[in-house]
C-alpha positions in Angstrom: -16.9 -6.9 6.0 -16.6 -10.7 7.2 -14.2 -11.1 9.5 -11.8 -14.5 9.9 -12.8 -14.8 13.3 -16.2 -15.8 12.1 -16.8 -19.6 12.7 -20.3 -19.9 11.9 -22.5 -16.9 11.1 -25.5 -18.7 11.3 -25.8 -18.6 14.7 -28.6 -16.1 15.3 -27.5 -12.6 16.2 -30.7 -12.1 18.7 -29.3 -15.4 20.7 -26.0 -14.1 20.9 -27.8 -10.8 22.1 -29.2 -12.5 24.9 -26.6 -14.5 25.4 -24.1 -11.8 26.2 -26.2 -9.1 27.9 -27.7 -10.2 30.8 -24.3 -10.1 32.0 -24.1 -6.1 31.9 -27.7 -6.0 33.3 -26.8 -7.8 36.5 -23.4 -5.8 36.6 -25.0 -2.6 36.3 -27.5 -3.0 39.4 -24.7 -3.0 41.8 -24.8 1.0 41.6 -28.0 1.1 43.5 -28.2 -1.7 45.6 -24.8 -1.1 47.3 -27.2 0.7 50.8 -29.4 -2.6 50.9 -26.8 -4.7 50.8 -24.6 -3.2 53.3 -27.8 -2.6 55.7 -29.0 -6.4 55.2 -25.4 -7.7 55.6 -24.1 -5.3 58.9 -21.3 -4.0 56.8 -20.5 -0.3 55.7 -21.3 0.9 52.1 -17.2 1.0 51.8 -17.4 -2.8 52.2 -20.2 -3.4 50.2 -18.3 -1.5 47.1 -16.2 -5.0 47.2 -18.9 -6.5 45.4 -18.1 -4.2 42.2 -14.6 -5.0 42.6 -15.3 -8.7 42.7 -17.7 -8.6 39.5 -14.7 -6.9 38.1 -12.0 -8.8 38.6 -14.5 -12.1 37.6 -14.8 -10.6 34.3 -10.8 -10.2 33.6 -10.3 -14.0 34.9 -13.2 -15.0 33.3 -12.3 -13.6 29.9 -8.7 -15.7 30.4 -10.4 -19.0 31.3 -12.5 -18.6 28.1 -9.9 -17.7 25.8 -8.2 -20.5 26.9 -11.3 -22.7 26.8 -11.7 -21.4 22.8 -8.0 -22.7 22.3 -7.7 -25.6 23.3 -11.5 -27.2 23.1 -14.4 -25.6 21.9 -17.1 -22.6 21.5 -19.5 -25.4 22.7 -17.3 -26.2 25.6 -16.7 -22.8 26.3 -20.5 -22.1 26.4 -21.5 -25.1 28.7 -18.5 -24.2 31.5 -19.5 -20.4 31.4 -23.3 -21.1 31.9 -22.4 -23.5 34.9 -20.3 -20.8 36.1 -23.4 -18.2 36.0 -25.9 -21.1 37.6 -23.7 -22.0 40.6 -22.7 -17.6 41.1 -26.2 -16.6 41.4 -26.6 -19.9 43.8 -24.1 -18.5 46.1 -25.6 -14.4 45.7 -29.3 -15.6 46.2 -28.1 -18.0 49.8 -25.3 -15.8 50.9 -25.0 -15.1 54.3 -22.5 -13.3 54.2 -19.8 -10.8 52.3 -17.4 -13.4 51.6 -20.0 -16.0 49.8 -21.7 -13.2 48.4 -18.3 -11.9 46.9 -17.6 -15.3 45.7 -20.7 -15.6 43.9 -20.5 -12.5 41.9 -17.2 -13.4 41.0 -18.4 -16.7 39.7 -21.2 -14.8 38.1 -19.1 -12.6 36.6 -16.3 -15.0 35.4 -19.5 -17.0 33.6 -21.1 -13.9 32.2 -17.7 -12.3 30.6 -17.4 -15.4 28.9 -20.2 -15.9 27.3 -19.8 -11.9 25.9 -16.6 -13.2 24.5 -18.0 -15.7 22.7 -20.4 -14.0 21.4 -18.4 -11.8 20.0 -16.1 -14.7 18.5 -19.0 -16.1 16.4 -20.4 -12.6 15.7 -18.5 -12.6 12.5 -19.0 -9.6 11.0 -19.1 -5.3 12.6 -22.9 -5.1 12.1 -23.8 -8.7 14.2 -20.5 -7.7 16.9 -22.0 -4.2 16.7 -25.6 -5.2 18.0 -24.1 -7.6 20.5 -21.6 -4.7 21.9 -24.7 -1.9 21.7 -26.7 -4.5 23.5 -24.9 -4.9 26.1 -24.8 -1.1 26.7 -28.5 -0.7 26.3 -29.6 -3.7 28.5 -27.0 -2.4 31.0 -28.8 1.2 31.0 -31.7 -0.5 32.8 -29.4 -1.9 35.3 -29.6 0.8 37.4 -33.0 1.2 37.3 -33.5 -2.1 37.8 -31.8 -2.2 41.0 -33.5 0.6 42.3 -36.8 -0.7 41.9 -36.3 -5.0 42.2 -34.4 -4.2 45.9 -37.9 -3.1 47.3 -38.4 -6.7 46.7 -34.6 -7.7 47.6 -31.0 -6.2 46.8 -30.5 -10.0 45.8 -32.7 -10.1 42.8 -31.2 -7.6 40.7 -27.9 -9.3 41.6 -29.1 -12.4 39.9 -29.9 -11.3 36.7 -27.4 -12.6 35.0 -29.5 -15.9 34.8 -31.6 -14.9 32.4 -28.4 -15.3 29.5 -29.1 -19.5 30.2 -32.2 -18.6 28.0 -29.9 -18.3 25.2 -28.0 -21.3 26.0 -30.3 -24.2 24.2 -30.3 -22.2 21.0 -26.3 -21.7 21.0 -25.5 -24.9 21.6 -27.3 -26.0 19.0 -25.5 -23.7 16.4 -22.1 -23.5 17.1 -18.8 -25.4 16.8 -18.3 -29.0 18.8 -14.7 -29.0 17.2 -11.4 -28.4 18.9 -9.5 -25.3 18.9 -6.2 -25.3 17.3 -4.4 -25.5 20.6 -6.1 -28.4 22.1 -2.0 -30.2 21.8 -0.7 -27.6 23.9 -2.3 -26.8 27.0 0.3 -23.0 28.1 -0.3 -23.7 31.9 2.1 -21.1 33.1 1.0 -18.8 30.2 -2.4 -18.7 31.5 -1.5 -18.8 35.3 0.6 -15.5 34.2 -1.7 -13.9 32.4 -4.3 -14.4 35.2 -2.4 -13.4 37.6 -1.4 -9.8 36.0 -5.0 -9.0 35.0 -5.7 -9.9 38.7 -3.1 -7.3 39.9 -3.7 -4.9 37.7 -7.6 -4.8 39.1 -6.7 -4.1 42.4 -3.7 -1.5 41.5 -6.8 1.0 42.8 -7.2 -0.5 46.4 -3.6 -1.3 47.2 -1.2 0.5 44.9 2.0 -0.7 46.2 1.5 -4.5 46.3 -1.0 -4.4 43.1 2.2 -2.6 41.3 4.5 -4.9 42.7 2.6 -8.2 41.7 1.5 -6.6 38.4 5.7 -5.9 37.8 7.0 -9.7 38.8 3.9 -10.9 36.6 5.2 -8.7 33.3 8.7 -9.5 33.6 7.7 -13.2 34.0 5.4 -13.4 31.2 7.7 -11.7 29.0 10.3 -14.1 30.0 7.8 -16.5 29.4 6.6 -15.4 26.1 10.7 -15.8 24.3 10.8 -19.5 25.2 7.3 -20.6 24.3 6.6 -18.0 21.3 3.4 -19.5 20.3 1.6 -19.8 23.8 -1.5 -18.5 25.4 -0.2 -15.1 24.4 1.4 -15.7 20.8 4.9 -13.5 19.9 3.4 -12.8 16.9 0.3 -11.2 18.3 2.5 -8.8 20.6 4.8 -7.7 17.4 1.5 -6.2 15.6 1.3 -2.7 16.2 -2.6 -2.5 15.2 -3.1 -5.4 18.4 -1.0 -2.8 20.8 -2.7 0.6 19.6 -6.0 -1.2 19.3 -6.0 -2.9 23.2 -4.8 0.1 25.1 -7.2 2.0 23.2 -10.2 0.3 24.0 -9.1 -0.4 27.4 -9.3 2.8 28.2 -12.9 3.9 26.6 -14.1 0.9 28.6 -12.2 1.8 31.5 -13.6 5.7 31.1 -17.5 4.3 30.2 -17.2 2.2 33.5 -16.2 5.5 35.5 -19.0 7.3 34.3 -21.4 4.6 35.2 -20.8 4.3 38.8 -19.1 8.3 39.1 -22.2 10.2 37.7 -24.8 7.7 40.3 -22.9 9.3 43.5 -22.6 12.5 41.7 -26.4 12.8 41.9 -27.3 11.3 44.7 -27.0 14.6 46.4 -29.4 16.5 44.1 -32.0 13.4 42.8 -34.1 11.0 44.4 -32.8 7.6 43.3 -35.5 6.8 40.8 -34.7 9.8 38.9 -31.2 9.4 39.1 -32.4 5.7 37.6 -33.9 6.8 34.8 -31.6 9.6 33.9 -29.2 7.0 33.4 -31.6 4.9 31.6 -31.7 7.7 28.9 -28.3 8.4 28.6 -27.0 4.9 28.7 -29.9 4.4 25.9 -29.3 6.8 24.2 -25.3 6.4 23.9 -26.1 2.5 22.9 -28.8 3.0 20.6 -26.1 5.9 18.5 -23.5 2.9 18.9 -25.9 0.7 17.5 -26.3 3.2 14.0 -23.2 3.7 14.0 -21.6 1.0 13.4 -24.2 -0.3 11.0 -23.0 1.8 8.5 -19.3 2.2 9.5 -18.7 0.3 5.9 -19.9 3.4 4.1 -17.2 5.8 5.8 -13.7 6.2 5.9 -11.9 4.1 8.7 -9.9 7.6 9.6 -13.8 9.4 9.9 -14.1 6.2 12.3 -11.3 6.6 14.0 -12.1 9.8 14.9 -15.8 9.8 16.0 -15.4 7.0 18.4 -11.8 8.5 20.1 -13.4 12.0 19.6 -16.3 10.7 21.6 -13.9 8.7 24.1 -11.8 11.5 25.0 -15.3 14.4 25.3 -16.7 12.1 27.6 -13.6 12.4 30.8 -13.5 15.9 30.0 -17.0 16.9 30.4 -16.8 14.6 33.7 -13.7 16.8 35.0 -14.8 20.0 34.0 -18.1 20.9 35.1 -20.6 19.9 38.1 -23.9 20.4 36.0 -26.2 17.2 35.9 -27.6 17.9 32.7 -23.8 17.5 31.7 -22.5 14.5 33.2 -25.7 12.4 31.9 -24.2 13.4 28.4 -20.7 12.1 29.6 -22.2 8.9 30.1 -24.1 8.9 26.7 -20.6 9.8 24.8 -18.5 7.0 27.6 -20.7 4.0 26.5 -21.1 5.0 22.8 -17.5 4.9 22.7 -16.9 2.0 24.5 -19.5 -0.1 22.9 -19.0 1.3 18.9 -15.3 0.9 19.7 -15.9 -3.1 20.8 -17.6 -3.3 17.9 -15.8 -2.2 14.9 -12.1 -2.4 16.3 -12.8 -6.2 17.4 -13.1 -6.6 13.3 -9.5 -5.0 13.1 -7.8 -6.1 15.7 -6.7 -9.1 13.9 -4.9 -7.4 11.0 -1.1 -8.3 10.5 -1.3 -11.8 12.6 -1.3 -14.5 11.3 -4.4 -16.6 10.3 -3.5 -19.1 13.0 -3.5 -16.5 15.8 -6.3 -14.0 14.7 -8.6 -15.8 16.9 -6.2 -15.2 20.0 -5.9 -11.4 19.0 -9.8 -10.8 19.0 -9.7 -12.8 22.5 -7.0 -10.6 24.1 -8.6 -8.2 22.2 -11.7 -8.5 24.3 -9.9 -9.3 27.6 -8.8 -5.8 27.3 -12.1 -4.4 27.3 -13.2 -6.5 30.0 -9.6 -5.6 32.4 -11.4 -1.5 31.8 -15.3 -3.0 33.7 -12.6 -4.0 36.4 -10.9 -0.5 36.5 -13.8 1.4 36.8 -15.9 0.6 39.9 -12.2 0.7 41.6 -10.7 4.2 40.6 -14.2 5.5 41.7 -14.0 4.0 44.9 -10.8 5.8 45.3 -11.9 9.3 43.5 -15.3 9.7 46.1 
C-alpha cells in the first residue's frame, strides 16, 4: 500500500539501503571496541561507555534537525547537510586525541547518520521499500559487532568510522530526489525546535543523572505544551498530538527500539564472561541476522494478513524478547532475545511508519512519519544508557 509520504518512488530502494545503514554499522561497533578505546585514550571502560551515550543522543538531535530540515527546505537539502555532518564526525573520530573530540565526533556522526535513515524512510514510499531499508539497517548492524572485534586489531578508530561508507549513496540520491521546498519553508518554529531538542536531550540522559534529566525533561514538556496552544501548527503540529494512532503508535515503537537497543549492548557483557569475543561476535551476527532477515519477510507480505495478526506478531515478539532477557541466564536464550528485540524493532519501523499518518491531516502526515521516526531513534539513545546503569 502507497503511502502519502511518498515523494518520489523512483529513488532506488538499494541507494536508500546504503544510504541509511552504514549508520547502524558504525553504531553497533561501539560494543566491542569500548577496552581499546579506553586503553588507547587513558580512560576507564566506564568513560569510554560515553561514546554510546553520545552516538545516542546525536541520533535524537539529529533526527530533529532533519525533520526540520524536510520542513522548511528540502530532501536534497536535507541529504547534503547530513552527509557533511557524517564527513566532518568521522574527521574528528579518526584525529581525536582525546575523549572530548572523540565524543564530539560521534555525535556529529551520529546526528548525520540518523538523518539520512530518516530520509530514507521519507522517500521509501511504500511498507515493502521502508521494510528493506528498516531490515537493513538491522542486518548491516549485526556485523557491527563483529566488525569491531576484528577492524580494532588494526584500530578501535576504524570501525568507528564506518559510517562513511553511506556518502556512497549520496551521488545517486541526490540525483533522484526532491530540490523543492517543504511546506514550511514560511515559518521557521525556532523555539519549537529548540524545545523539542532540548526534551529529547533530557530524556537521553534521564539514565546517567535522574534528577536533573527529570527535571529538564519536566520544564521542557510544560514549555512545549505551552508552546504548542499558541503556535498550533508548528514543528510539532496540534493536530498531530490529537491522533490517537500517532500517540499509541510512537510510544510503542519507542519502546521495541528502546528494548532491541538493550539487548544489543546487554547480551555482549552478558557473555563476555563465558565466550571469547569473536564468538560472542558472531553469535550476535546470527541472531541479529537472523531477526532482520524474518523482519525482512515479514513485512513483505504484511499486505496479505490482517493488521490485528500484525499487530500481534510484532508486539508479541516485542514483549518475548525483555522477558526471555529477565528470566533466564542461558546464552543459547538471550541470543534469541536479541533475534525477537530487532525483529520487532525493525518490522515495527517498517509497517507502523506506513500508519502512523492515519487521521492527520494531508498537510502534516509528513511531520507525523518524522516524529514518527524520532521516536524510534530517542529508543537507540535509551539503550546503551539503561545498560550502563543495569551492569
Amino acid at each position: 500500500m502507497a503511502t502519502p509520504i511518498s515523494r518520489d518512488s523512483r529513488v532506488p530502494v538499494l541507494g536508500l539501503v546504503l544510504l541509511a545503514t552504514p549508520t547502524s554499522l558504525s553504531a553497533n561497533t561501539t560494543t566491542t571496541v569500548i577496552p581499546g578505546l579506553a586503553r588507547d585514550l587513558g580512560i576507564s571502560a566506564a568513560e569510554a561507555t560515553w561514546a554510546a551515550t553520545a552516538f545516542g543522543w546525536g541520533t535524537v538531535v539529529g533526527a530533529v534537525l532533519t525533520a526540520t530540515l524536510l520542513r522548511i527546505r528540502s530532501e536534497r537539502s536535507a541529504v547534503l547537510v547530513n552527509a557533511v555532518l557524517v564527513l566532518f564526525g568521522t574527521v574528528l573520530v579518526v584525529l581525536a586525541p582525546q575523549l572530548g573530540v572523540l565524543l564530539g565526533g560521534r555525535a556529529a556522526q551520529a546526528m548525520g547518520g540518523s538523518g539520512l535513515i530518516i530520509v530514507a524512510i521519507s522517500v521509501a514510499g511504500t511498507t515493502r521499500r521502508t521494510g528493506a531499508i528498516t531490515a537493513g539497517v538491522g542486518l548491516v548492524g549485526a556485523f557491527g559487532p563483529l566488525a569491531g572485534a576484528a577492524l580494532s586489531g588494526v584500530s578501535w578508530r576504524l570501525p568507528l568510522s564506518l559510517s562513511l561508507i553511506a556518502l556512497l549513496a549520496v551521488p545517486v540520491i541526490l540525483s533522484r530526489v526532491s530540490a523543492d521546498r517543504g511546506s514550511g519553508a514560511q515559518h521557521v518554529d525556532v523555539i519549537g525546535i529548540g524545545l523539542v531538542a532540548g526534551l529529547v536531550s533530557a530524556l537521553v540522559f534521564i539514565p546517567r543523572f535522574p534528577v536533573p534529566a527529570l527535571v529538564a525533561a519536566a520544564v521542557a514538556v510544560v514549555l512545549l505544551g505551552l508552546h504548542i496552544r499558541r503556535h498550533p501548527d508548528g514543528f510539532v503540529p496540534r493536530a498531530v498530538l490529537r491522533s490517537r494512532v500517532f500517540l499509541v503508535l510512537t510510544v510503542t515503537i519507542c519502546a521495541l527500539s528502546t528494548s532491541y537497543f538493550v539487548s544489543l549492548y546487554l547480551v555482549p557483557r552478558l557473555l563476555e564472561s563465558e565466550w571469547s569475543a569473536s564468538r560472542i561476535g558472531t553469535t550476535i551476527l546470527i541472531t541479529l541476522a537472523a531477526g532482520s532477515v524474518a523482519s525482512l519477510l515479514f513485512t513483505r507480505y504484511t499486505t496479505h494478513l490482517s493488521p490485528s495478526v500484525v499487530r500481534t506478531v510484532i508486539t508479541g515478539a516485542g514483549l518475548l524478547a525483555p522477558v526471555l532477557l529477565l528470566s533466564t541466564s542461558s546464552p543459547s536464550v538471550d541470543a534469541a532475545a536479541t533475534a525477537l528485540a530487532v525483529f520487532a524493532g525493525t518490522a515495527g519501523l517498517a509497517w507502523y511508519a506506513t500508519k502512523v499518518g492515519k487521521e492527520v491531516p494531508d498537510m502534516h502526515r509528513v511531520t507525523a512519519v518524522n516524529l514518527f521516526t524520532l521516536s524510534y531513534q530517542l529508543g537507540g539513545a535509551f539503550g546503551p544508557a539503561l545498560v550502563t546503569i543495569m551492569m
